[in-house]
N, C-alpha and C positions, 0 to 999 in steps of 0.2 A: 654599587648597584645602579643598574642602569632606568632614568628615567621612563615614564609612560607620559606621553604627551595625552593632553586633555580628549582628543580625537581619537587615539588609539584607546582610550577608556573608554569611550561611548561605546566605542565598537566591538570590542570584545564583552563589555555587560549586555549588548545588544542582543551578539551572539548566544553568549550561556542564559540570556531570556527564551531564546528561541529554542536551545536545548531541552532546556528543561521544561519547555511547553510541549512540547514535541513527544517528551516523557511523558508529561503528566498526560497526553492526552489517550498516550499506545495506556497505561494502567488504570483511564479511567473507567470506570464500570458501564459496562451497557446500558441504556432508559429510552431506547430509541421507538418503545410501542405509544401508537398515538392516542394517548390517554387525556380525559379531558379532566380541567381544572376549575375550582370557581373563585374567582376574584374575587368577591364581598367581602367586607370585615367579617369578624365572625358575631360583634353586637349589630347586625344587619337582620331582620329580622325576618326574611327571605333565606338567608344562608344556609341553615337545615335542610331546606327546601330544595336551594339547589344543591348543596351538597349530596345529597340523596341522590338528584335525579344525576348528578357525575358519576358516584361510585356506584351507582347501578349500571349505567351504560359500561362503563369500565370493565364491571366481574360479567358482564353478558359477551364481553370482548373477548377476557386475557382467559376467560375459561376455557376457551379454545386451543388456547396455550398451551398445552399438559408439557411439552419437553422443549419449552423455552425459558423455563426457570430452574433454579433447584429446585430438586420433590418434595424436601419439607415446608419449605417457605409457601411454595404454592396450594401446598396439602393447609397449609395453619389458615392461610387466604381463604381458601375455600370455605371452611368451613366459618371463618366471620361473616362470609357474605349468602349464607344459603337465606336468610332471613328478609333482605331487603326488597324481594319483590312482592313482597306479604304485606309492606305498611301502608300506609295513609299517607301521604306527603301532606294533605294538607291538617293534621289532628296528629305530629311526629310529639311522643312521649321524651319525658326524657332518657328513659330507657333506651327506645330509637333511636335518641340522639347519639348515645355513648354508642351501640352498633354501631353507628355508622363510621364515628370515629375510629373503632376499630377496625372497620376494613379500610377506610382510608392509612390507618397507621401499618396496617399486614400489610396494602399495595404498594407502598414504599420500599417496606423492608424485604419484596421480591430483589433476588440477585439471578439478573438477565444472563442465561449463557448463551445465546444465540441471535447475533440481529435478526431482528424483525422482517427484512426482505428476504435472508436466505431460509429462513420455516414459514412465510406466508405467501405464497405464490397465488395471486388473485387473475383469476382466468377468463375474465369476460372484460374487455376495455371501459370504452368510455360510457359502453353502453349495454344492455344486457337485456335481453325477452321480456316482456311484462303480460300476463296475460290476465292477472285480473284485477277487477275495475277498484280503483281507488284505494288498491290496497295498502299503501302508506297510513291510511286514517284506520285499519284494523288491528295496527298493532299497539300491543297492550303492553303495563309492567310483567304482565307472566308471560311475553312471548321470548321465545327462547332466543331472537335475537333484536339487535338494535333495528330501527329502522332503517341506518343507513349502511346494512350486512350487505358484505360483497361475498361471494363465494369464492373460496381457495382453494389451495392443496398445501399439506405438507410433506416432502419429501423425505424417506428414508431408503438411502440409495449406501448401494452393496460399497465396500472401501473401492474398491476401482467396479466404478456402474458400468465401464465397457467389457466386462467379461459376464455380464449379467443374462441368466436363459431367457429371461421376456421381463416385461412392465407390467404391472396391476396398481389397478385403483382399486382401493378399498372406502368401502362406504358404510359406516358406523347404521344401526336400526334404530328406533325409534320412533316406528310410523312413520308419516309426513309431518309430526309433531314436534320434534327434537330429537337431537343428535347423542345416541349413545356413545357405547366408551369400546366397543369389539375393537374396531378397525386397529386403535393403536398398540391394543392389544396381540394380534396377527400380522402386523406388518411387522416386526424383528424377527419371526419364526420364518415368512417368505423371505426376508431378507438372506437367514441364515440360510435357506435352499438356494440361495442362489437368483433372486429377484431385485430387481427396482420397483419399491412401492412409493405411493401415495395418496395420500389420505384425500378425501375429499370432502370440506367442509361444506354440502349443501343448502340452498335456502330450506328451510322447512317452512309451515303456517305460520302464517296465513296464503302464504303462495301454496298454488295447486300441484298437485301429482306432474302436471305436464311442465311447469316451469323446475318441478325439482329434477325432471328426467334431463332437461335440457343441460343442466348444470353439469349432468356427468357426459352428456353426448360431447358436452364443450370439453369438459377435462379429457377427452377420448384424444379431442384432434389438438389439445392444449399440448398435451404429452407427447402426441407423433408430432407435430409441427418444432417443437422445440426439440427434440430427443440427438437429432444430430450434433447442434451446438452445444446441451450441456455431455453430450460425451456417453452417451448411455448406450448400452450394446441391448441385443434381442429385440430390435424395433418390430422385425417379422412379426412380434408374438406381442401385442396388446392387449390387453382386459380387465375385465372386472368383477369383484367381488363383492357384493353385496351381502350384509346381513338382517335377516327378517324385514323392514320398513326399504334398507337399504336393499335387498333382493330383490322387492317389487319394485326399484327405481330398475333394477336392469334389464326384468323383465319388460318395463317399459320402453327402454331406449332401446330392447331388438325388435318388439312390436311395432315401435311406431317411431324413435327419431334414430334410424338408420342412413349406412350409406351416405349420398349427396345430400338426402332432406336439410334443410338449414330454418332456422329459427324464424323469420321473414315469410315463411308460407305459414304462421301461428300467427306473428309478429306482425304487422304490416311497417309497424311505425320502425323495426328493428333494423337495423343498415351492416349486415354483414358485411365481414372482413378477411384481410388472408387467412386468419386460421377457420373460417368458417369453412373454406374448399378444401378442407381437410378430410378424407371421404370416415368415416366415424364409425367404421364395422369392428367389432368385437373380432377378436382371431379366439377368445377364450371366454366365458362367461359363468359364472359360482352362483347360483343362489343358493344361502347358504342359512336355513330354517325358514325358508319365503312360503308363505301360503299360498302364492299364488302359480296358475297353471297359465299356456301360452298360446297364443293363436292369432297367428300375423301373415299380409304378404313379405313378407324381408324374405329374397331371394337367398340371401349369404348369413345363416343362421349361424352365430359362431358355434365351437364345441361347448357340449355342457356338463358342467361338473355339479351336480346337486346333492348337499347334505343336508339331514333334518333326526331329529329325535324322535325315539319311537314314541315317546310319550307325548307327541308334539302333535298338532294338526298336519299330516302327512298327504293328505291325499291332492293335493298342487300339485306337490312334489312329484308323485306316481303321475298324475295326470303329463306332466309338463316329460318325464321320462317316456313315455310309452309317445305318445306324438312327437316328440322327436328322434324315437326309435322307427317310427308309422312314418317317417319321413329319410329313412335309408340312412341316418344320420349315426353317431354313435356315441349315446350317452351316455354318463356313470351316475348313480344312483348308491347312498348310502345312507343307511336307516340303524339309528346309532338305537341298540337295547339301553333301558334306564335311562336314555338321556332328554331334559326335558328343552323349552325352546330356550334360547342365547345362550348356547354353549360356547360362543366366542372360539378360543383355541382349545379348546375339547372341556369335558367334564373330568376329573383328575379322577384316577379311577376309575375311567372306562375306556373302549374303543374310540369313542370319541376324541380323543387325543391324537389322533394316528390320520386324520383326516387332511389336514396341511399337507404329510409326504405322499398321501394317497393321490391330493389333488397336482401334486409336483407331480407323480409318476403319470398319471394320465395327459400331463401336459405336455411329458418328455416321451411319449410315445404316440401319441396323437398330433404334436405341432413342430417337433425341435429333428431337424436334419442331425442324426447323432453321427458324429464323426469317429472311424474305428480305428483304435491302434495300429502303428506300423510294423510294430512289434511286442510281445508278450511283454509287459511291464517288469523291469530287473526286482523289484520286490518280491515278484512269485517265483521261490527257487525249488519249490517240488513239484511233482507232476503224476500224473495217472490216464490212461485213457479207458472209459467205460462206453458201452455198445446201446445206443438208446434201437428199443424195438419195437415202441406202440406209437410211431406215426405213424401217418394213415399210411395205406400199401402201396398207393402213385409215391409215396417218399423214400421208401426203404429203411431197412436197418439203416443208420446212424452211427459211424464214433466221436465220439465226444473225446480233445483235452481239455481235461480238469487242471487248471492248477491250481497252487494252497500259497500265503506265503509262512513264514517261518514258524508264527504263533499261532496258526489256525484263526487269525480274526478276519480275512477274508479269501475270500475267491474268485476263480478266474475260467471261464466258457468257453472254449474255440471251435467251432465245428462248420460243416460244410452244406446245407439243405437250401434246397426248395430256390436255387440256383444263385444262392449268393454265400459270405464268408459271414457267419454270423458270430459274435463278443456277447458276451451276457457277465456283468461284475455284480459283486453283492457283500454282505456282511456275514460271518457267522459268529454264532455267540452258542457257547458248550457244546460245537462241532455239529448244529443244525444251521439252516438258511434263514438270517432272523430278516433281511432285505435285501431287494436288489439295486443297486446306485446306476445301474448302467445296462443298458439293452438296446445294442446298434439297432434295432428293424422292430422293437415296441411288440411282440409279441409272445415271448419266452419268457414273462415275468413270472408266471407260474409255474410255467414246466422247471423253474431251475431250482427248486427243492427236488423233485422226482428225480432230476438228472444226479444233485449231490447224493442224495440217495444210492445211487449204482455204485458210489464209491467204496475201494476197498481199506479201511485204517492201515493195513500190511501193506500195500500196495505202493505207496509213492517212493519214486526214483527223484534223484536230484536233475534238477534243469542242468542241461549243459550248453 
């Protein structure tokens, strides 16, 4: 057997040190959120004290978190920590004590599945608007965040975001008070239509209406300024979605921080940056159970999609539709029966559920350049042609190809009006129109039940 000299041992244990550090570091577990600690002994008779005031900044933190942890670990956390901005730091029982223990012991035993920079995109630099006075000394143990809260986004982007029809921010309600739970609720539903969302974690109170508006006017040009490098497709189609507290943040930012305005005409002390010349216009805008009605100069109004429950305080809503109906504009308006306000992604059990693809369709016929097939898709192998004859009389009778494909689960439009080649695609379900996925020219979303209508079940011939 042949010798190892003394040098050629260092070097190879050197090496399989390096190995196996290398290893251990690719399987070590994430812990990368910046959580704060306290050094004291624990016979320190301060320690409670500050232990408290750590694991309270901490759950004011990581609650933000919702899909940066597992859901149970986060779920058990939560619930250790809803009690701590109720006590006394200085009069902590020892009842208190042991709480606190337990949330210190539940924030441990979180299992991090996401670093921390790629879910917390913080969007104002080194420096960020302040508009009211001394508000660092207003914050309380019950303010919904630490002092030192930056505003974010979390991104939930389509598997490949370059194929994505447009971007939206979603903004969780909660008044100007704190941040509900809608937004992350509704961001996998646009996802799944076919969107790049992101969340936006805004300051709430103690800051004002206007410093909360500015949070999303930032995320506006946060998301276009960066949209080319992270790779994101539908830049054309930016906006936002707000709900109830969240809705009246967007009605804010088209009333008032529009376009070129930047934070510096609020701000004096505020020193914009390149993403400030970000121009910050909406191409889309949802308020979505927002009580509030609109009335601005903003020359470039984006389109408006507004839902709300009939049981809800409506009449913003009808206000904010009819003025920007009074202004040549073309809004959608939906007023969901039985439903009351935070229906979040619908109320299960009503029409309110159907409002996400209502607000896709109004987006893909109002903003999205729909590109037409070059040819009738090989899926649809039967065919028919029906004679449509209640357009108006400048249009003429109409024929319509129908086609079907094999199992009757969808359908397929071809026809010639109003001097273009129009496609109309959809769903059927027990051989009626249950949706339509597709409408090159956004206007036959309706007519194309009427048209399957004309069809004869005898009738279809196979494509050839």
């Amino acid at each position: 057997m042949k010798k190892i000299s003394m040098l050629s041992f260092i070097l190879v244990f050197a090496l399989l040190l390096a190995v196996c550090g290398c290893a251990i570091a690719e399987n070590a577990p994430l812990n990368d959120v910046p959580c704060k600690t306290v050094t004291l002994a624990e016979d320190d008779p301060d320690y409670f004290k500050e232990l408290w005031a750590a694991e309270l900044y901490n759950y004011k933190m990581i609650r933000n978190f919702t899909t940066m942890y597992e859901e149970a670990g986060w779920d058990a956390y939560r619930d250790k920590c809803v009690n701590l901005d109720r006590m006394d730091p200085e009069a902590l029982t020892e009842e208190d004590q042991q709480v606190i223990l337990n949330a210190k012991a539940a924030r441990e035993a979180l299992v991090q599945l996401i670093p921390y920079d790629e879910e917390v995109l913080l969007i104002w630099g080194e420096d960020m608007p302040v508009l009211t006075e001394n508000v660092e000394s207003q914050f309380t143990a019950e303010s919904q965040d630490n002092v030192d809260f930056r505003p974010f986004l979390i991104p939930y982007l389509m598997d490949d975001p370059s194929q994505a029809k447009g971007n939206l921010i979603l903004i969780s309600g909660g008044g100007n008070y704190l941040r509900g739970t809608e937004a992350q609720d509704v961001a996998p539903v646009f996802v799944e239509l076919g969107y790049n969302c992101f969340l936006l974690h805004r300051r709430v109170a103690p800051y004002s209406p206007d410093e909360i508006a500015m949070d999303l006017q930032r995320a506006i040009r946060y998301v276009k300024y960066h949209g080319e490098a992270w790779g994101l497709g539908g830049l054309d189609v930016v906006g936002a979605a707000g709900f109830s507290g969240g809705g009246g943040n967007v009605c804010t930012v088209i009333e008032k921080y529009y376009g070129d305005i930047t934070p510096d005409q609020f701000d004096p002390d505020y020193v914009c940056d390149e993403i400030d010349a970000v121009n910050s216009d909406m191409q889309i805008a949802m308020p979505i159970y927002s009580a509030r009605a609109l009335e601005t100069e903003n020359p470039n109004i984006p389109h408006l999609f507004i839902a709300v429950g009939e049981a809800d305080n409506f009449e913003g809503s009808i206000a904010m539709f009819q003025w920007a109906q009074g202004l040549g504009l073309h809004p959608e308006l939906h007023i969901f029966g039985n439903v009351v306000h935070g229906f979040g992604p619908g109320t299960v059990g009503t029409s309110s559920t159907t409002w996400t693809e209502a607000a896709d369709l109004y987006i893909q016929h109002n903003l999205l350049k729909m590109e037409k097939y070059e040819t009738i898709p090989e899926e649809y192998t039967l065919k028919q042609t029906v004679l449509v004859t209640w357009f108006p009389k400048d249009v003429g009778d109409v024929p319509v190809d129908v086609y079907v494909n094999s199992d009757h689960s969808k359908f397929f439009l071809s026809f010639y009006s109003w001097g273009d080649d129009i496609q109309v695609e959809g769903i059927l379900v027990g051989d009626n129109v249950a949706g339509v996925t597709f409408d090159s020219v956004g206007f036959f979303t309706e007519d194309a039940p009427k048209m399957w209508a004309l069809t004869d079940p005898n009738a279809w011939t196979p494509v050839k």
